[in-house]
N, C-alpha and C positions, 0 to 999 in steps of 0.2 A: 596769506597772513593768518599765522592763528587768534585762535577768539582773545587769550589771554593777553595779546599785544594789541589789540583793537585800542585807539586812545580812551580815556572818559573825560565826558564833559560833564561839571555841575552847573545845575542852573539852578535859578530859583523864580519864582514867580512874583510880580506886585501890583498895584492899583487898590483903586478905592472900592469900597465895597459892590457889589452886582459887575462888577464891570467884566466879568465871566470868566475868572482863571481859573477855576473849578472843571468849567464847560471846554478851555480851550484844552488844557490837559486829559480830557475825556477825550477831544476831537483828535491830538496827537496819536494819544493810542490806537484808537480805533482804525484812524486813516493808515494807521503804520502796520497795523494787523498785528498788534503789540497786547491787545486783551484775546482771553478765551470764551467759547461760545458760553459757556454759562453765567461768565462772567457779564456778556452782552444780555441774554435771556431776564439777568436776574436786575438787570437796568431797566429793560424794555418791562416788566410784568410790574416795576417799582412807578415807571412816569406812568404808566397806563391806569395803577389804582390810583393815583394823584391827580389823576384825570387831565393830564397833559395830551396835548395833541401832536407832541414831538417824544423824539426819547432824550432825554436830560443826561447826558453825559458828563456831567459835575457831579455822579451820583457814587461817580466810579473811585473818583479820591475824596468827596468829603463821605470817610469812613464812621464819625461820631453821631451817635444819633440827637445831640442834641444842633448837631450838625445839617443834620438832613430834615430835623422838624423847622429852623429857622432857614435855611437854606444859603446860611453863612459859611466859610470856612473860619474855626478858632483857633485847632492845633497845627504845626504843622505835620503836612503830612507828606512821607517822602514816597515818590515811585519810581521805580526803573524800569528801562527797556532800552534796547537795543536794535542798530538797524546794522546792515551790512558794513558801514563807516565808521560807527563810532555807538559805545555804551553812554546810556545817560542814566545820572541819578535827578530828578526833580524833585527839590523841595517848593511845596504850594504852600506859600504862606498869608496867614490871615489878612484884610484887610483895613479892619476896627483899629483905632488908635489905643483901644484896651489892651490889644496885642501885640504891640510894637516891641516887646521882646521874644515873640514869638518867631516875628520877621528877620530881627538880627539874629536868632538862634539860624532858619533858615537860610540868609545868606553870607553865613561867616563861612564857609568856606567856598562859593559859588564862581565859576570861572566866568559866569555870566547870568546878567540878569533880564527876565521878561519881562518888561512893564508894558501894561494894559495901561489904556484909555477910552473909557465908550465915547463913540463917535456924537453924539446925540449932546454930551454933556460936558465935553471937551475936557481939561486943566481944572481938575478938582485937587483941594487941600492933599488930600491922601495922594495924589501923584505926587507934588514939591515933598509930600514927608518920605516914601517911598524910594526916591529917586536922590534924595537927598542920603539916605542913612543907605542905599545903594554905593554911593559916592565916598558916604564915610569908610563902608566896610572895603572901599578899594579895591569894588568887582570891576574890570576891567574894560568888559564889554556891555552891552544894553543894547538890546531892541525892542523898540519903542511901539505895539501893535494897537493900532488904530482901531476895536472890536467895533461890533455891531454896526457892520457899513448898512447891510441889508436893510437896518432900520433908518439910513438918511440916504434909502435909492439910489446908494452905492456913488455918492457925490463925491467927484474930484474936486469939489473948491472945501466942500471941510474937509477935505485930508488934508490940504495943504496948508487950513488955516490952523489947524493942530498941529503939524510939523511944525509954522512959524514960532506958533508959541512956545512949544515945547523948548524949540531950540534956543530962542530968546531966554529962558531960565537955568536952561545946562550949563551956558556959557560960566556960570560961576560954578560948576562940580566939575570933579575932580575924573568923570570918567570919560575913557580915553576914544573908546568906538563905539559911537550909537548909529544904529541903523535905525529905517521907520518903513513898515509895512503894513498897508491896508487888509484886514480880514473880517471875516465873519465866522466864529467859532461853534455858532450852531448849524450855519449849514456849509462850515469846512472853505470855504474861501481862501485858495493862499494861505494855508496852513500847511495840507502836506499837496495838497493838488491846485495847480494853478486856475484861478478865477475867472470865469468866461462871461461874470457881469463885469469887472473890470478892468477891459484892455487897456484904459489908460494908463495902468502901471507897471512899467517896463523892469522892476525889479525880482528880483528871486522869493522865493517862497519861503515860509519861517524856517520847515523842514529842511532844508537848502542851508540857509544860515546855522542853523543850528551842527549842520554835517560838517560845513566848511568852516566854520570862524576858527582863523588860527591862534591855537592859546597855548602851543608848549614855548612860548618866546613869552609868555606871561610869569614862568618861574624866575627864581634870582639865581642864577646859575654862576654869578659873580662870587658871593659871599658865601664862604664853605663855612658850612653848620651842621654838624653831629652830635647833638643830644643824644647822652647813652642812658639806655633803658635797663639794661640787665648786661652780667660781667658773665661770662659762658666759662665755667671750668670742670670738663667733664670727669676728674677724677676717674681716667680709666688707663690703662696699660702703656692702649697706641699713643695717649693726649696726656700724658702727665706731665707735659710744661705747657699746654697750649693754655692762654690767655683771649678771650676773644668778648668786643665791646658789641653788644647788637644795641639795635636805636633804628629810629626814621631820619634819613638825610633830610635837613630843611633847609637846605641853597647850597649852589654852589655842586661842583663837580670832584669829586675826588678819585683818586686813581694812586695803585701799589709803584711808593718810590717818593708820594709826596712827602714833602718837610712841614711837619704838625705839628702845634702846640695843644696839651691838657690844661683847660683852665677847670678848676680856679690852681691847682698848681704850679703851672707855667713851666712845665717841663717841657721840653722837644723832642722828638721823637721822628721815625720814618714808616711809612704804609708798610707793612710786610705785604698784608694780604686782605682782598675783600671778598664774600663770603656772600653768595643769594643761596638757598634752599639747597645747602652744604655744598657748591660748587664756584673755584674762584670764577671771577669774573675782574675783566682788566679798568671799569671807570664802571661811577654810581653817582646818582643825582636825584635830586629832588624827584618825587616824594619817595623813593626807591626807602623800602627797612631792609637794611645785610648789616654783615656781621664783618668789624673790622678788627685785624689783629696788628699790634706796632710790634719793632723792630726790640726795642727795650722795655723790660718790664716795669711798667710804671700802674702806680695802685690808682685807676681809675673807680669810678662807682656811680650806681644810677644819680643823675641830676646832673653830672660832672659833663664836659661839652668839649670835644676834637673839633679844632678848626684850622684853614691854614697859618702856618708860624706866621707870615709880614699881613695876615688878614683878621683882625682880631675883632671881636665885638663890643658894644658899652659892656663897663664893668661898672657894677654900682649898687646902692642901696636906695635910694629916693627915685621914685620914677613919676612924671606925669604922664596921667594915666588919664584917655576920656570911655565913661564909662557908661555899657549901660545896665539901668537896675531891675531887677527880675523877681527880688522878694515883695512879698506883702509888707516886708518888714523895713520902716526907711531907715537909710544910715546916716549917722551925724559923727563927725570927725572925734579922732581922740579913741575910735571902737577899732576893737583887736579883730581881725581877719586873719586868714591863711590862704595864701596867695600860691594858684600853682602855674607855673611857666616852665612848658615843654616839657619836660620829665622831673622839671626841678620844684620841689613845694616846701614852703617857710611861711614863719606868723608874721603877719605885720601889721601895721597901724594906721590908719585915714587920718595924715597929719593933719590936711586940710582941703573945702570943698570949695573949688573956684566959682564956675560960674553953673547953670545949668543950658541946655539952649532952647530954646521956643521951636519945638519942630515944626510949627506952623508958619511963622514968619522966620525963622532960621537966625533970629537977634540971641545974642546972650543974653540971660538972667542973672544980674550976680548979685551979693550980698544975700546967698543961701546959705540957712543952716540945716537943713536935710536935704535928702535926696530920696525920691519916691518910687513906687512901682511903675516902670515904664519909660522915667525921663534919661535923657542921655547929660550927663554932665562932667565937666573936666575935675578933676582931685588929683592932690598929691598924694603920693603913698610911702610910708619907709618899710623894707623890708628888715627880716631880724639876723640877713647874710645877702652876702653879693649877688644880685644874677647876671647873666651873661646876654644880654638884648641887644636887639637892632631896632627903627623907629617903623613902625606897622605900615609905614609909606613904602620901607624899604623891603622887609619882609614880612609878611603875613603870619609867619608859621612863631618866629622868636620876636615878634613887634606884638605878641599878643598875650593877654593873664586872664586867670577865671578865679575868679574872688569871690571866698567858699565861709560860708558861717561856722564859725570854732565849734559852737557847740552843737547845733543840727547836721553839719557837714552838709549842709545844700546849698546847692550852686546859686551865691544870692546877685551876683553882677559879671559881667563879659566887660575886657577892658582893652584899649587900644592903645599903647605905648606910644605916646608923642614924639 
């Protein structure tokens, strides 16, 4: 197998504060032989002046230094490595409830999520928020690591009394596979090598889960979605009629011969030809970018969406939207935004702010007239032209908006198409 067809998996990391996703992400690497020696030297020479009696392998992803003086993580921080199975991107995101958009920034597009729990201190607030807004962003997967066994003498009745609980609360999210695996992330427990303080546990090791969890049945490979990013006309000799749409595939399978409609046009048209790194190729899928060319010339343009002719998507301008907010700045209904979805971007309006939710008790808030830094709350939105959507339960990739302040252009809320 070549490197370039290895699968990737994203993950992301969560729990409540100390609960060590800094440390356990340190212990992945290092058990996997995924850091360099300087890289290890310049950890080991960091816990030694900090007068640590271990080497602190949280040191290795919390890269901010106001990071490393509290011993928090705030931004997220993303790393990769790779084993013989499978490439991984990790986002480690913060644990504070001040960064809860920090967390959604990290697990919006994560095949799978880590949640931590220190053993000691079982079902803390930040796991229900965590775990919850994991559920929201409809990661698919969750395993559930039980840290710091070393510190309760590696006890099989609290692993199992944290399994109960846990499970007792999942039963109302929406995610579909959680596994639960006892570790210890500072001294490597069932992370990448199996644990010889506790035989009691006859499961795989996180490293294990993490190679095997099968997630290409996790795309929508049903609903064919083509977002066109740029129109290819090379004005040259051999190509002076070529026409060709490039974009990222977001569902669904397409293949030269399909019957396809252009929205917002609604022309039909047929595959001539699909196009990877200038060579055809006979089917293309999720999340594959090529370059597709039709049978008839039809004036597509970026923002514009090929999908199968009898498989169509919402067409519309009102959308509810649950959102979460990432500015300093609150918004109140009636204010002008610009909304962008998949390659498509238009102005539009915050008609109105439904409810907010209590990430702590997970109750609606309603009768809100703003919306804050940090809180997740449902709104309706009108845009100022049609888009072309599915509902974010359905697809991830066109079930989703990033809603950008007119005048700063910065990215003030992330939003999930109801």
């Amino acid at each position: 197998m070549e490197y370039q067809d290895i699968e990737l998996l994203r993950f992301t990391t969560a729990g409540s504060v100390d609960d060590g996703k800094s440390t356990l992400i340190g212990r992945l690497l290092y058990d996997s032989k995924s850091i360099f020696q300087d890289q290890l030297q310049a950890v080991e020479e960091s816990s030694r002046s900090k007068g640590y009696d271990y080497v602190d392998l949280s040191l290795l992803t919390d890269g901010l230094k106001s990071e490393r003086e509290q011993g928090i993580t705030i931004d997220v921080a993303y790393r990769y490595f790779a084993t013989p199975k499978r490439k991984f991107i990790i986002a480690d995101t913060p644990g504070h409830i001040q960064y809860t958009r920090n967390m959604v920034t990290g697990a919006s597009t994560a095949n799978l999520a880590i949640i931590l729990i220190d053993a000691r201190k079982g079902m803390m607030e930040q796991t229900h928020r965590h775990a919850f807004i994991a559920s929201l962003l409809r990661i698919p997967h969750a395993i559930v690591c039980i840290n710091k066994m070393d510190l309760v003498d590696y006890s099989e009745h609290i692993y199992n009394d944290i399994v109960s609980s846990f499970k007792a609360f999942s039963s109302k999210l929406s995610i579909k596979d959680i596994q639960f695996i006892p570790i210890s992330a500072l001294h490597g427990d069932n992370v990448v090598n199996r644990s010889k303080n506790m035989d009691w546990y006859a499961g795989s090791t996180l490293m294990y889960h993490l190679e095997n969890v099968h997630i290409s049945s996790d795309l929508n490979l049903v609903d064919c979605r083509f977002a066109i990013q740029s129109v290819i006309r090379p004005h040259t000799f051999d190509y002076q009629d070529y026409r060709g749409f490039a974009g990222r595939i977001d569902g669904g399978v397409f293949k030269p011969g399909d019957r396809v409609k252009s929205l917002p046009s609604g022309f039909i048209s047929t595959i001539k030809t699909i196009e990877l790194n200038g060579e055809e190729i006979l089917e293309a899928f999720s999340p594959m970018s090529v370059t597709i060319t039709l049978e008839d010339d039809i004036d597509n343009s970026r923002g514009d969406m090929i999908v199968r002719e009898n498989n169509v998507p919402n067409i519309g301008q009102d959308l509810e939207v649950l959102v979460s907010w990432m500015s300093t700045k609150p918004i109140q209904t009636r204010t002008k935004v610009i909304i962008k979805h998949t390659t498509n971007v238009c102005v539009a309006i915050i008609k109105e702010l439904k409810y907010k939710i209590d990430i702590n008790t997970l109750h609606r808030i309603e009768g809100i007239d703003q919306v804050e830094m940090n809180d997740i709350a449902r709104m309706s939105i009108r845009t100022s032209k049609p888009i072309f959507y599915d509902s974010y339960k359905r697809n991830r990739q066109t079930g989703s908006v990033i809603i950008i302040d007119e005048q700063t252009n910065e990215t003030i809320g992330a939003g999930m198409i109801i």
